[in-house]
PyMOL CGO cylinders between C-alpha atoms (Angstrom):
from pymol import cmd
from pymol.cgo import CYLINDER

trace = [
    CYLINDER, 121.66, 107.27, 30.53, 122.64, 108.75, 34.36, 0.3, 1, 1, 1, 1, 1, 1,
    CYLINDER, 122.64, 108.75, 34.36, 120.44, 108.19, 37.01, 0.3, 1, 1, 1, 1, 1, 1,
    CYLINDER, 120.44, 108.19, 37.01, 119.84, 110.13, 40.29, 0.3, 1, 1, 1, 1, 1, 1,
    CYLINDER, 119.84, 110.13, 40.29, 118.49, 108.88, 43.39, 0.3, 1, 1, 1, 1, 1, 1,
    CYLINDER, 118.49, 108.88, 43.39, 116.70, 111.43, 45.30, 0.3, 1, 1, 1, 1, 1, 1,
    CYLINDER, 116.70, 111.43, 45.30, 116.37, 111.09, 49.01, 0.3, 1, 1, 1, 1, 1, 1,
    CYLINDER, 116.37, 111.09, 49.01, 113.76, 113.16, 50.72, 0.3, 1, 1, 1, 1, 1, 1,
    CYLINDER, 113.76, 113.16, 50.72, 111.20, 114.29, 53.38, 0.3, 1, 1, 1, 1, 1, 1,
    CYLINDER, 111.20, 114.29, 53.38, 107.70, 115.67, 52.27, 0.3, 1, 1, 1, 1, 1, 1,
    CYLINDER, 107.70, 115.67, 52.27, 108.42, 118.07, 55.45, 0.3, 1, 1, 1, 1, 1, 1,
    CYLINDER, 108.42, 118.07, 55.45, 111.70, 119.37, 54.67, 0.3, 1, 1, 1, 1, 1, 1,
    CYLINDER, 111.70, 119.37, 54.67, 111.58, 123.08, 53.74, 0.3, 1, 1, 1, 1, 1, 1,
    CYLINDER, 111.58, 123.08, 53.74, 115.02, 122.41, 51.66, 0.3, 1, 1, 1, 1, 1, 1,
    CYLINDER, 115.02, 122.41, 51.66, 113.14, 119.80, 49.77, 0.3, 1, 1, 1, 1, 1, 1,
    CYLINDER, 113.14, 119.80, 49.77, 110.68, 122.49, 49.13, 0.3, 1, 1, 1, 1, 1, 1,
    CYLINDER, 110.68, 122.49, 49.13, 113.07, 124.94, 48.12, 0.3, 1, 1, 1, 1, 1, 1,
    CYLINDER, 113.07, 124.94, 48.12, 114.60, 122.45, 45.49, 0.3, 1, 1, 1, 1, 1, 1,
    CYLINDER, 114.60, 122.45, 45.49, 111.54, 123.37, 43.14, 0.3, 1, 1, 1, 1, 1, 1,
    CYLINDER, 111.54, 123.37, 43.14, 111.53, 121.46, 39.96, 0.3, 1, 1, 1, 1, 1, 1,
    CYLINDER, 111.53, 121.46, 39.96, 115.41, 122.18, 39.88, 0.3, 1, 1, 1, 1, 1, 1,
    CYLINDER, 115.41, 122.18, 39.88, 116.48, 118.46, 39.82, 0.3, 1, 1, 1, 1, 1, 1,
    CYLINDER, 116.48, 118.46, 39.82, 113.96, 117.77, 36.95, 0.3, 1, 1, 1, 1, 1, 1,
    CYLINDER, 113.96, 117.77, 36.95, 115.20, 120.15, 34.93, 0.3, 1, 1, 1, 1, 1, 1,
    CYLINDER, 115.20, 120.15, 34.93, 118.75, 119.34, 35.49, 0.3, 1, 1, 1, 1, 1, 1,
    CYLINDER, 118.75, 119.34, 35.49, 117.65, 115.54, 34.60, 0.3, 1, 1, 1, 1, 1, 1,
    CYLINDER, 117.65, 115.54, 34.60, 115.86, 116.58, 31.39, 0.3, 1, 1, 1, 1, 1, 1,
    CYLINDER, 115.86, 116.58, 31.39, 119.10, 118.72, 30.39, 0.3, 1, 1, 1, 1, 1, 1,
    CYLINDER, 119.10, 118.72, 30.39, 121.14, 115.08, 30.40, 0.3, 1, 1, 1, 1, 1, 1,
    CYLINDER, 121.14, 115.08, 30.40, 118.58, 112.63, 29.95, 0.3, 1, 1, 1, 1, 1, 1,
    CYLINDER, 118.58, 112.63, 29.95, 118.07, 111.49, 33.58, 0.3, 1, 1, 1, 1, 1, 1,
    CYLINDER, 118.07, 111.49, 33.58, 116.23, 109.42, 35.11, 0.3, 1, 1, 1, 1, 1, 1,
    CYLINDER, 116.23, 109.42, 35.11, 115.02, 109.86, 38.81, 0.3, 1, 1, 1, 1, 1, 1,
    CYLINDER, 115.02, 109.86, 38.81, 113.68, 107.42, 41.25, 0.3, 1, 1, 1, 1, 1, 1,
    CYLINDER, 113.68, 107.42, 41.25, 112.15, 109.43, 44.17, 0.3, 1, 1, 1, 1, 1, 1,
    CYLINDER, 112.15, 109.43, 44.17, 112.94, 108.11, 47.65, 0.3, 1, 1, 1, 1, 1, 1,
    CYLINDER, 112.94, 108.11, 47.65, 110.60, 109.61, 50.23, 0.3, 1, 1, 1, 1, 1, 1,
    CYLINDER, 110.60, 109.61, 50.23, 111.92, 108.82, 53.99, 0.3, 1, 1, 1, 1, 1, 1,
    CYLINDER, 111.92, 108.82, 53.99, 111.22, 109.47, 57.85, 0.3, 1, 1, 1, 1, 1, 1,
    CYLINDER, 111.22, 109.47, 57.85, 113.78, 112.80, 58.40, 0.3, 1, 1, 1, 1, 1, 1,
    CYLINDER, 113.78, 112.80, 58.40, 113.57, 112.48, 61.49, 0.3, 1, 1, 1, 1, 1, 1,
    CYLINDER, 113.57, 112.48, 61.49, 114.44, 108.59, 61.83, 0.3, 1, 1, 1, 1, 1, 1,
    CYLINDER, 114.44, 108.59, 61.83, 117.52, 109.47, 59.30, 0.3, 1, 1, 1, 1, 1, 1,
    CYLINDER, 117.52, 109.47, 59.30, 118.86, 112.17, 61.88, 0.3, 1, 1, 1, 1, 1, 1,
    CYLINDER, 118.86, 112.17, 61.88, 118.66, 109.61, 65.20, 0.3, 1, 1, 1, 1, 1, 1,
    CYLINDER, 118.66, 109.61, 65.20, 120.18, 106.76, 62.54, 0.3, 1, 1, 1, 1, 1, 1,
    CYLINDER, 120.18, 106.76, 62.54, 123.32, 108.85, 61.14, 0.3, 1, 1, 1, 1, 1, 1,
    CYLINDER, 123.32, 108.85, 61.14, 123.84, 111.34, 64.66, 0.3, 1, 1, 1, 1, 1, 1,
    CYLINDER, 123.84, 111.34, 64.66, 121.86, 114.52, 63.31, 0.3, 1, 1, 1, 1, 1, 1,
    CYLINDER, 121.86, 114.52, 63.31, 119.52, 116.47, 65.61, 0.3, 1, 1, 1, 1, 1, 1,
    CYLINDER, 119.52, 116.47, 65.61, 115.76, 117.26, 64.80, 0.3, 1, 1, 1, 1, 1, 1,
    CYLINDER, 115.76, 117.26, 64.80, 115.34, 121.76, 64.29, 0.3, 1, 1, 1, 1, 1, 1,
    CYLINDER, 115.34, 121.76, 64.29, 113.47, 122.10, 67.07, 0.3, 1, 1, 1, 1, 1, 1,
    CYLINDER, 113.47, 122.10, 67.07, 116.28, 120.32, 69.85, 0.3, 1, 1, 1, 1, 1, 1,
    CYLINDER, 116.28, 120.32, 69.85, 119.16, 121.84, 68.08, 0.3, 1, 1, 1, 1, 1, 1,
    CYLINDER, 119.16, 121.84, 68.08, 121.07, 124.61, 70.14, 0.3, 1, 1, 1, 1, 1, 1,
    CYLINDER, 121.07, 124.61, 70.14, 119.35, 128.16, 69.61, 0.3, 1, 1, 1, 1, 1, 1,
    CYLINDER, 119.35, 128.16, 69.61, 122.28, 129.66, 67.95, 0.3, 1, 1, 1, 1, 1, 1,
    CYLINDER, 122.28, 129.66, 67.95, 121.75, 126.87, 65.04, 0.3, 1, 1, 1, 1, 1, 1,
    CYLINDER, 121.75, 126.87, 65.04, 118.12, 127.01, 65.19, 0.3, 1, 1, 1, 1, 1, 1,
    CYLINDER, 118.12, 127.01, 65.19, 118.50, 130.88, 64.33, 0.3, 1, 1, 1, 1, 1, 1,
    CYLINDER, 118.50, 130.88, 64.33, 121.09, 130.69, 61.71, 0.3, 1, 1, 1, 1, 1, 1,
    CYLINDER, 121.09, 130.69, 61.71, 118.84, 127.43, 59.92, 0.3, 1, 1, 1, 1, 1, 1,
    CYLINDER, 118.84, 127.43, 59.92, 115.64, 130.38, 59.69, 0.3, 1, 1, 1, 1, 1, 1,
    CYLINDER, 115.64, 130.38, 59.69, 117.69, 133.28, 57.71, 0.3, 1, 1, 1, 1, 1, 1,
    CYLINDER, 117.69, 133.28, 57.71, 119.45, 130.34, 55.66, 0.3, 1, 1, 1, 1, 1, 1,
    CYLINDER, 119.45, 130.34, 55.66, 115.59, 129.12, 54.73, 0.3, 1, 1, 1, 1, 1, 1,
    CYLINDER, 115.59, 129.12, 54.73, 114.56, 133.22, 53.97, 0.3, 1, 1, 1, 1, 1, 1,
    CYLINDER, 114.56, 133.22, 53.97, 117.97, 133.46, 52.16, 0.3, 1, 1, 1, 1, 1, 1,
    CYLINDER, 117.97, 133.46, 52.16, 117.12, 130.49, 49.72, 0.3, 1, 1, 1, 1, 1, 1,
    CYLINDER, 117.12, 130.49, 49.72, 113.42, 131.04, 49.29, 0.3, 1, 1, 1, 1, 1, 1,
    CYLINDER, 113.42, 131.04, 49.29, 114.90, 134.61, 48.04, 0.3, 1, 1, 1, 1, 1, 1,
    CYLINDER, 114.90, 134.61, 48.04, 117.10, 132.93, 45.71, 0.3, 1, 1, 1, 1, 1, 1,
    CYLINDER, 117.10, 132.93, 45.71, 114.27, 130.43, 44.42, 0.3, 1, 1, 1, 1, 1, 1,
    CYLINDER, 114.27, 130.43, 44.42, 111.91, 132.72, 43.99, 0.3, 1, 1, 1, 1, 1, 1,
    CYLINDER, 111.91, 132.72, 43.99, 109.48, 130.67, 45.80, 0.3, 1, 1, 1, 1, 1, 1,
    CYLINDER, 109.48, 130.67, 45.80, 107.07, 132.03, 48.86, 0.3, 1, 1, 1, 1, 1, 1,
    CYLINDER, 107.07, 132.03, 48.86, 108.14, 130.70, 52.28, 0.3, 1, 1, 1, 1, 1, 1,
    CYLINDER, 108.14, 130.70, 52.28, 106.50, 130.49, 55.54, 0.3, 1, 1, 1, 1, 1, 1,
    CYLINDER, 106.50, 130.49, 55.54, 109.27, 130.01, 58.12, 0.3, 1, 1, 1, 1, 1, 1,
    CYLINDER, 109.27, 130.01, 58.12, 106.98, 128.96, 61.04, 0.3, 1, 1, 1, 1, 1, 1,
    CYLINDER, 106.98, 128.96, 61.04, 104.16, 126.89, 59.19, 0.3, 1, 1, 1, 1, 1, 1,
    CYLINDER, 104.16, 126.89, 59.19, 101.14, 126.42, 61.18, 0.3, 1, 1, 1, 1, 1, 1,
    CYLINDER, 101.14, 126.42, 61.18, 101.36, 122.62, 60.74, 0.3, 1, 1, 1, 1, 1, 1,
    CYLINDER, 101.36, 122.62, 60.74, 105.07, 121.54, 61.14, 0.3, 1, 1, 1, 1, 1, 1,
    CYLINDER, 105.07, 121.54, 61.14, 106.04, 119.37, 61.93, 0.3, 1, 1, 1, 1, 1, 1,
    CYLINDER, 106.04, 119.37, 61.93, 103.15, 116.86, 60.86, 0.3, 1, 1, 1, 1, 1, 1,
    CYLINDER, 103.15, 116.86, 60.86, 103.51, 112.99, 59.82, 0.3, 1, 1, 1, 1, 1, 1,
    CYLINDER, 103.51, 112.99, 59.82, 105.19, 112.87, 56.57, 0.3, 1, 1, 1, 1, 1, 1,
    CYLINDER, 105.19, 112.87, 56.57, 104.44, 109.64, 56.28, 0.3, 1, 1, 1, 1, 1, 1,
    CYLINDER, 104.44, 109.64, 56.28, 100.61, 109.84, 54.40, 0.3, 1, 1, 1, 1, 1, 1,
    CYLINDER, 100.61, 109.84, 54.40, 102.22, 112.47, 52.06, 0.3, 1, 1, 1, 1, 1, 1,
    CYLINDER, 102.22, 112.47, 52.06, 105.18, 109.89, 51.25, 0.3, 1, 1, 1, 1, 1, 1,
    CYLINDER, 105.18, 109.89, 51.25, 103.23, 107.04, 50.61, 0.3, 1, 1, 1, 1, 1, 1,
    CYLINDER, 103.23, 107.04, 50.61, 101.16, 109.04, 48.34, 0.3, 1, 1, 1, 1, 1, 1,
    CYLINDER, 101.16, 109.04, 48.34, 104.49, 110.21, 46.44, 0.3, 1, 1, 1, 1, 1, 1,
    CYLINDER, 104.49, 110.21, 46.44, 105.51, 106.49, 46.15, 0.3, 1, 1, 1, 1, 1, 1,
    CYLINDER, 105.51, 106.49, 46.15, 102.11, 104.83, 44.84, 0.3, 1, 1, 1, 1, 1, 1,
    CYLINDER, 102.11, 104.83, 44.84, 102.16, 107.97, 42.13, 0.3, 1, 1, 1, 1, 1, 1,
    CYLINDER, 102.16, 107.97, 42.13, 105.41, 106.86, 41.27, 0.3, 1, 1, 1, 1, 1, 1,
    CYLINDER, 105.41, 106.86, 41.27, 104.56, 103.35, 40.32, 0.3, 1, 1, 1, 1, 1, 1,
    CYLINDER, 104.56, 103.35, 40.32, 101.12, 104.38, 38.61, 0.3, 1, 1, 1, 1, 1, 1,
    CYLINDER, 101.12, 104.38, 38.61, 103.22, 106.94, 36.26, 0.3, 1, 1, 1, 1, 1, 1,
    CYLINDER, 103.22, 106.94, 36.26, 103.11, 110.67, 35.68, 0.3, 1, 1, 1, 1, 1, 1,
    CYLINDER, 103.11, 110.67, 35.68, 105.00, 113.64, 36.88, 0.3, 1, 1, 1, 1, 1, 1,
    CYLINDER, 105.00, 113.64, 36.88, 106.17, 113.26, 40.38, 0.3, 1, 1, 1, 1, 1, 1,
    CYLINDER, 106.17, 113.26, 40.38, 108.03, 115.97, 40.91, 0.3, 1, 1, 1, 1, 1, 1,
    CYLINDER, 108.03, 115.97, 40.91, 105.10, 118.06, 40.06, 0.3, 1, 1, 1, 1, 1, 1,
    CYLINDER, 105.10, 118.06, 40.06, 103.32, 115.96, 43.20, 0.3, 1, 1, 1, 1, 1, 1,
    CYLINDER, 103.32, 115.96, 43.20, 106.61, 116.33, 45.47, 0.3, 1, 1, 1, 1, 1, 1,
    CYLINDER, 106.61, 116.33, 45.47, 106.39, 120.13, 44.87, 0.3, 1, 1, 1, 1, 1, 1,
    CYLINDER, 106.39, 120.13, 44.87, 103.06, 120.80, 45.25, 0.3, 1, 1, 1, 1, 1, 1,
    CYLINDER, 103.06, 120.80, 45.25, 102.89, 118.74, 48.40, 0.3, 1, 1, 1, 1, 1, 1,
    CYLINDER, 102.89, 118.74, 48.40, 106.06, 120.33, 50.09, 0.3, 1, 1, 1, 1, 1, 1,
    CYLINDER, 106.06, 120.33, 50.09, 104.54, 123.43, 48.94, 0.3, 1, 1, 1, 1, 1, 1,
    CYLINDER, 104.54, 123.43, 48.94, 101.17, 123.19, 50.86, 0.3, 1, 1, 1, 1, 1, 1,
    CYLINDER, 101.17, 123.19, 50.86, 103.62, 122.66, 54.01, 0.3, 1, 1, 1, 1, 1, 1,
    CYLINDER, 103.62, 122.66, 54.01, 105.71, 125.51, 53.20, 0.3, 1, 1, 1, 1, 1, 1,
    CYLINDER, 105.71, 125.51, 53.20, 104.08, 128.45, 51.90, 0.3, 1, 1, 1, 1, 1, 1,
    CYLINDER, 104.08, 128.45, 51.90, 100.15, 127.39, 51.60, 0.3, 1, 1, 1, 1, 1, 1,
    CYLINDER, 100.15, 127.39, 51.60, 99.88, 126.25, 55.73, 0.3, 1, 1, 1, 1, 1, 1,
    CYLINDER, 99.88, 126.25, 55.73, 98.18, 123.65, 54.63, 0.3, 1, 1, 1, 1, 1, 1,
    CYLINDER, 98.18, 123.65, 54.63, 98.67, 120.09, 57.24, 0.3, 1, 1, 1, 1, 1, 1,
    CYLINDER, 98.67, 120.09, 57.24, 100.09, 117.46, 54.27, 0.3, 1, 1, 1, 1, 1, 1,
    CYLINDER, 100.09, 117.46, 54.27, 99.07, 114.89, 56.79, 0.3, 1, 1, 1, 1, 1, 1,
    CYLINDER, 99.07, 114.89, 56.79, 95.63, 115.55, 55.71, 0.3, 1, 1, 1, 1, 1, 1,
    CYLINDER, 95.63, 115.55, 55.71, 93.87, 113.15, 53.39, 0.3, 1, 1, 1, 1, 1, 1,
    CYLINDER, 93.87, 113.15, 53.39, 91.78, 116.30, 51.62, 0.3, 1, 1, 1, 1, 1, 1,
    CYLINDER, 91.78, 116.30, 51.62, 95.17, 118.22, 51.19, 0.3, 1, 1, 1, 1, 1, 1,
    CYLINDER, 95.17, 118.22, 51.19, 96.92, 114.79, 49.83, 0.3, 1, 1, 1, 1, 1, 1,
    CYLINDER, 96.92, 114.79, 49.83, 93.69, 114.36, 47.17, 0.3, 1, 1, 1, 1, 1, 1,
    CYLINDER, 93.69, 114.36, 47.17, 93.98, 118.35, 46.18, 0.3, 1, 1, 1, 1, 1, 1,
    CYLINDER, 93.98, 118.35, 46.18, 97.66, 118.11, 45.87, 0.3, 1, 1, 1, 1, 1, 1,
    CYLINDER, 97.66, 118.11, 45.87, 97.55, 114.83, 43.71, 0.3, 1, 1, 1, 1, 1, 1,
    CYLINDER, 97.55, 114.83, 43.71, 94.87, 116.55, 41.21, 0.3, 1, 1, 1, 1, 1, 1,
    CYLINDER, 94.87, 116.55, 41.21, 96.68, 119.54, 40.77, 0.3, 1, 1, 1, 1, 1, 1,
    CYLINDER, 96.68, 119.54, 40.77, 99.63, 117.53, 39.99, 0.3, 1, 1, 1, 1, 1, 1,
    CYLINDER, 99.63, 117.53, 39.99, 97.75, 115.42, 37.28, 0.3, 1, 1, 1, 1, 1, 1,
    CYLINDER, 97.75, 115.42, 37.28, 97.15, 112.53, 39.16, 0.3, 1, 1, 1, 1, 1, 1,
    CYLINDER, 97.15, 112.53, 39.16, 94.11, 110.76, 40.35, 0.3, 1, 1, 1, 1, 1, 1,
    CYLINDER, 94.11, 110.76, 40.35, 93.16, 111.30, 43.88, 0.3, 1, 1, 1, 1, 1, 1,
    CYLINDER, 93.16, 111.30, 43.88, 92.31, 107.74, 44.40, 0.3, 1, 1, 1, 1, 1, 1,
    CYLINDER, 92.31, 107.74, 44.40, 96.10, 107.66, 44.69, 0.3, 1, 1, 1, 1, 1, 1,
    CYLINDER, 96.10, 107.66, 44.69, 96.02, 108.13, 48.40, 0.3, 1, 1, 1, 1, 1, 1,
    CYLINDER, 96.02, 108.13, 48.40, 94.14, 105.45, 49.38, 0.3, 1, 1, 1, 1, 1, 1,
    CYLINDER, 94.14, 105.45, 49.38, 96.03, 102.55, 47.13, 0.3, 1, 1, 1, 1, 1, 1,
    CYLINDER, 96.03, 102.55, 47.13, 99.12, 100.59, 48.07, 0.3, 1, 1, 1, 1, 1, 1,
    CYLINDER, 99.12, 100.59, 48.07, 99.15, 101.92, 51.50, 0.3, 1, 1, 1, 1, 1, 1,
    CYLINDER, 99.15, 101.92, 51.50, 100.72, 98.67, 52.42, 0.3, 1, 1, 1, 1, 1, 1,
    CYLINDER, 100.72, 98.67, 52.42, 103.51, 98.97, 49.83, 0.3, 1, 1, 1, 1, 1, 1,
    CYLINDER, 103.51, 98.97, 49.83, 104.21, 102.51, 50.32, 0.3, 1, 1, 1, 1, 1, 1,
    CYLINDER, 104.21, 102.51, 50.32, 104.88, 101.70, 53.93, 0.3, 1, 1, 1, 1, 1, 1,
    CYLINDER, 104.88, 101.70, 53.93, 106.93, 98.73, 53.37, 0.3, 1, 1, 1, 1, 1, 1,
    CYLINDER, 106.93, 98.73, 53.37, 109.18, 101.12, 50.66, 0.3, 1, 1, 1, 1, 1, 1,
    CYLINDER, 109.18, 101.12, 50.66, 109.20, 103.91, 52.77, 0.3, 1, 1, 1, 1, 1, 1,
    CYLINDER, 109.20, 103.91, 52.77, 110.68, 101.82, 55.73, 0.3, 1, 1, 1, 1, 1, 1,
    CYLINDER, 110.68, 101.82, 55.73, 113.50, 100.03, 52.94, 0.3, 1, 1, 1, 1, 1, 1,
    CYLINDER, 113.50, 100.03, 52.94, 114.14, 104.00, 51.63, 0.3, 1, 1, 1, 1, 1, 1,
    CYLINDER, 114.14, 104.00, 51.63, 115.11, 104.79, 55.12, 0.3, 1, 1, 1, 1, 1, 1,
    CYLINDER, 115.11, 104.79, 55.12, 117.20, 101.98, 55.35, 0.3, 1, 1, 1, 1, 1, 1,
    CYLINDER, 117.20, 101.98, 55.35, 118.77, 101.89, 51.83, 0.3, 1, 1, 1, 1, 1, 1,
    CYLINDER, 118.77, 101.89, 51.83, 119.67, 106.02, 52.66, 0.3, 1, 1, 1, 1, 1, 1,
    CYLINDER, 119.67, 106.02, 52.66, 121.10, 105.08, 56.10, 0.3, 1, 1, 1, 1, 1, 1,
    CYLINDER, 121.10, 105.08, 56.10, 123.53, 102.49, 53.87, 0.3, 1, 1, 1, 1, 1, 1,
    CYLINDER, 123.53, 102.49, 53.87, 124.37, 104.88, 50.89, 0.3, 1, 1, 1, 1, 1, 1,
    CYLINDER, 124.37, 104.88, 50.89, 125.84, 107.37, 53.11, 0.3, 1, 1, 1, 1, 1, 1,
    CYLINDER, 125.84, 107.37, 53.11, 122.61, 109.98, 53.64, 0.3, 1, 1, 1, 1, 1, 1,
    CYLINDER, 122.61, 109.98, 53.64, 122.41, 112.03, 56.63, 0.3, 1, 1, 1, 1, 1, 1,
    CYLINDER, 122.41, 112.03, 56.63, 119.99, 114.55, 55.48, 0.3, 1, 1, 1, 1, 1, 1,
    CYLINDER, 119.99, 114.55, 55.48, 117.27, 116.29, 52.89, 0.3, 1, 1, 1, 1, 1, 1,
    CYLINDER, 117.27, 116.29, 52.89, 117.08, 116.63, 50.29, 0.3, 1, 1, 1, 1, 1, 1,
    CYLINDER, 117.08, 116.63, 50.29, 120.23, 114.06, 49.24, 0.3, 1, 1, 1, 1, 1, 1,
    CYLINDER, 120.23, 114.06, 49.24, 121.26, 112.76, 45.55, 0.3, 1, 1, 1, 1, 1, 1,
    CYLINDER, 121.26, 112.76, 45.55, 122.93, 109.86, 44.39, 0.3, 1, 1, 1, 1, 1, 1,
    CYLINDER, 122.93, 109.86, 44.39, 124.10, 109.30, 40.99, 0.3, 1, 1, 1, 1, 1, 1,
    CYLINDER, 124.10, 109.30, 40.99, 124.35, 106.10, 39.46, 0.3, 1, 1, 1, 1, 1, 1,
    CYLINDER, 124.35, 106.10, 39.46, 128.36, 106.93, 39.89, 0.3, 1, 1, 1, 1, 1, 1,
    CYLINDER, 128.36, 106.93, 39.89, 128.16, 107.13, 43.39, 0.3, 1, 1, 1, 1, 1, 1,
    CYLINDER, 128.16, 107.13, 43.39, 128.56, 110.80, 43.27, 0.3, 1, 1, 1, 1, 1, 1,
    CYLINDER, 128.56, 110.80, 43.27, 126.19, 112.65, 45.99, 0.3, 1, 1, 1, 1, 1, 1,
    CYLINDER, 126.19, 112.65, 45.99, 125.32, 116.22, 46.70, 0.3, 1, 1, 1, 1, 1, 1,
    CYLINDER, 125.32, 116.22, 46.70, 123.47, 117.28, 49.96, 0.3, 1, 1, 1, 1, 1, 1,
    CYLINDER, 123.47, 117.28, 49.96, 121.10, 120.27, 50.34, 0.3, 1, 1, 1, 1, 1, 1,
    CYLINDER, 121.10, 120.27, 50.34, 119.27, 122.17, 47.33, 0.3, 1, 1, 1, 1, 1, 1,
    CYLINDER, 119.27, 122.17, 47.33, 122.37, 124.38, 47.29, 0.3, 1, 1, 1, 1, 1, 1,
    CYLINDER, 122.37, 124.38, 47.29, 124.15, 121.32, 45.77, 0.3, 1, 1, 1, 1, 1, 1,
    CYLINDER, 124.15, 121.32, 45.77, 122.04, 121.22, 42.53, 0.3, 1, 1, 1, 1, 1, 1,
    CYLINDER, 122.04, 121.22, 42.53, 124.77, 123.21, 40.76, 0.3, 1, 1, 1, 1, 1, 1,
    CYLINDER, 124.77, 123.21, 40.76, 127.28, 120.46, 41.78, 0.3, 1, 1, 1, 1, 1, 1,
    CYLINDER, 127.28, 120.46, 41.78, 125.29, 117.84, 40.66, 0.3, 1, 1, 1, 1, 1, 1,
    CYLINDER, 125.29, 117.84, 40.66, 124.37, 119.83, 37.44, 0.3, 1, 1, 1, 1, 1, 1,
    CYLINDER, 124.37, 119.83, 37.44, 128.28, 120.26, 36.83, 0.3, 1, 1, 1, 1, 1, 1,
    CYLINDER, 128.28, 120.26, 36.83, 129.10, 116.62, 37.56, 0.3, 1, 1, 1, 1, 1, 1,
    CYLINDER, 129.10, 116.62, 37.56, 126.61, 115.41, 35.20, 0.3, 1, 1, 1, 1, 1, 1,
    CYLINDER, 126.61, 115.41, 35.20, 128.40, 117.62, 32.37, 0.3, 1, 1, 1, 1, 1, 1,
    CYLINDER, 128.40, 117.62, 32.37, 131.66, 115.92, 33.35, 0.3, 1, 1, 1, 1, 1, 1,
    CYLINDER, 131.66, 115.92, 33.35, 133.08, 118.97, 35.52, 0.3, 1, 1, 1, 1, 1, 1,
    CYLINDER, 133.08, 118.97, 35.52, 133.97, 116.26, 38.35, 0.3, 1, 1, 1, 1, 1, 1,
]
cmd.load_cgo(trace, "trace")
């Protein structure tokens, strides 16, 4: 059975604009997935990337039609200047990674979370958007305040574990091969390799 490690940050709008893409590309080859929230920002000073807002102009303005192009593609509704970006990931990733270990459809949760920071303006940072976000996902709300503990101590070793595995950016996926695909745009690869393309 393949697996795929999925690197990500609840504030990335590429992470967003994945959808439920991966999970249906796992369910086509019986996948599993374990989902690695991490600090984006942290990744870029670790591996010699540059936050959006301190790039140079020229790539800040080419990254906004590449975000309207792919929200096009998707199909999904994009705000490119959300009211409450950036915000600390980190409540929304802890959240992801205690839902995780209790069972139940995270990619639902990653979705509607990077969602309400992407098209619904909605600050994920917020524990009311985190408990709306885990019921309309099917989870309990209570979610949010367990484990806080552990789901800092994993989000720190995800950052780390990424920084080793050769990530750089998000969304990123690793398959138990060793194979990895950066960027939504990649899904087709990865679909492809799993078939036995490459």
């Amino acid at each position: 059975m393949p697996h795929i490690d999925y690197y990500f940050a609840t504030i990335s709008p590429f992470t967003y604009l994945s959808g439920t893409q991966l999970e249906k590309i796992a369910k086509k080859y019986n996948a599993t997935i374990t989902y690695k929230p991490l600090d984006i920002m942290e990744l870029f000073n670790r591996t010699g990337g540059i936050s959006p807002k301190e790039r140079h102009p020229n790539r800040q303005a080419y990254r906004l039609q590449e975000m309207r192009r792919r929200a096009i593609i998707a199909g999904l509704p994009l705000n490119l200047k959300p009211a409450f970006w950036p915000t600390n990931p980190a409540p929304s990733s802890y959240t992801i990674i205690a839902a995780q270990a209790a069972g139940g459809d995270v990619g639902k949760l990653v979705n509607t979370i990077t969602r309400n920071c992407w098209a619904d303006d909605k600050n994920i940072a917020e524990d009311d958007v985190i408990r709306t976000c885990l019921v309309e996902a099917g989870f309990d709300p209570v979610l949010m305040e367990s484990g806080l503990l552990k789901g800092a101590e994993t989000y720190s070793s995800n950052l780390e574990e990424a920084v080793l595995k050769g990530v750089f950016g998000a969304p990123f996926f690793i398959t138990d091969t060793d194979e990895r695909f950066w960027g939504q745009d990649r899904l087709d690869d990865l679909d492809r390799h799993l078939a036995g393309d490459f």
